[in-house]
Structures are given as structure tokens and as C-alpha cells.
N, C-alpha and C positions, 0 to 999 in steps of 0.2 A: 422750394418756396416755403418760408415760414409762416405761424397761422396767423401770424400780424400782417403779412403781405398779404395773404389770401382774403382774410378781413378786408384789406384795405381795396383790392383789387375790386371784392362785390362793393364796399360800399360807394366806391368810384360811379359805379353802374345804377346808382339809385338815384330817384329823382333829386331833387334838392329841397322840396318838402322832406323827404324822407331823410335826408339826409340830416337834416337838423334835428329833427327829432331821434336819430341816432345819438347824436352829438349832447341830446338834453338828457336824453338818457345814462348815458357814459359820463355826464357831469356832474351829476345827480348822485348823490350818496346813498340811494337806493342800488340794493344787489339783487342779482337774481343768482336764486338755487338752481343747477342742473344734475337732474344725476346720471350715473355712468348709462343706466338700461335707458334713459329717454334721450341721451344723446347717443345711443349705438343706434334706437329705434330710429333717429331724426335723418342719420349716416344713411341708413337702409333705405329710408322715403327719396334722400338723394340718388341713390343709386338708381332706385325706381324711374322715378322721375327721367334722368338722364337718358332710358332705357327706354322713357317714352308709357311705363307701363304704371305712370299713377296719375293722379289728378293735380291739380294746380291748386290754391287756394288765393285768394286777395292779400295781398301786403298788408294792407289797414287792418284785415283780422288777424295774420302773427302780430301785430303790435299790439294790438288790443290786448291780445293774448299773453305776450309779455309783460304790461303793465298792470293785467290782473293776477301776472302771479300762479 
């Protein structure tokens, strides 16, 4: 699966509030910087996560979090 399926696959799985607000974002000429160590660290929370062994956080605060950059 390529990461545009895998994209598409979660955003399938979001509300449709949230899902527009994917979609305003992605529309939006606004970019977001990632770097390599905060998306290796984000991989590993996944890991955790799937493993059972981290915590959850709210949807509304990774976006928050996104749009503040």
C-alpha cells in the first residue's frame, strides 16, 4: 500500500467534521515543516501505541497542534 492509500485509508476513518477540516487544510496554501527525527519519533508513538504501551491523545489537540505549527 502506498502512503497516499494509507492516508486515504485513515482519513476514510475520521469523522466528517474532521474530515473537512483535513480537506481545508490540504487546500490551504499553508505548509507544514516535518523533520526526519519528529517523524521517526511520531513512527515509534505508533508503534507504542499499537503495542498498547502509550497513551492516546484528542484529535482536536493534534490539530490544534498542526495549525499552530
Amino acid at each position: 500500500m502506498s502512503t497516499a492509500q494509507g492516508f486515504y485509508e485513515v482519513y476514510k476513518a475520521l469523522p466528517k467534521k474532521v474530515q473537512q477540516e483535513v480537506k481545508r487544510l490540504i487546500e490551504s496554501e499553508e505548509t507544514i515543516d516535518i523533520s526526519l527525527s519528529a517523524l521517526n519519533e511520531s513512527i515509534e508513538q505508533v508503534k507504542l501505541l499499537k503495542k498498547g504501551k502509550a497513551e492516546t491523545r484528542p484529535l482536536s489537540e493534534l490539530i490544534t497542534e498542526l495549525k499552530n505549527g
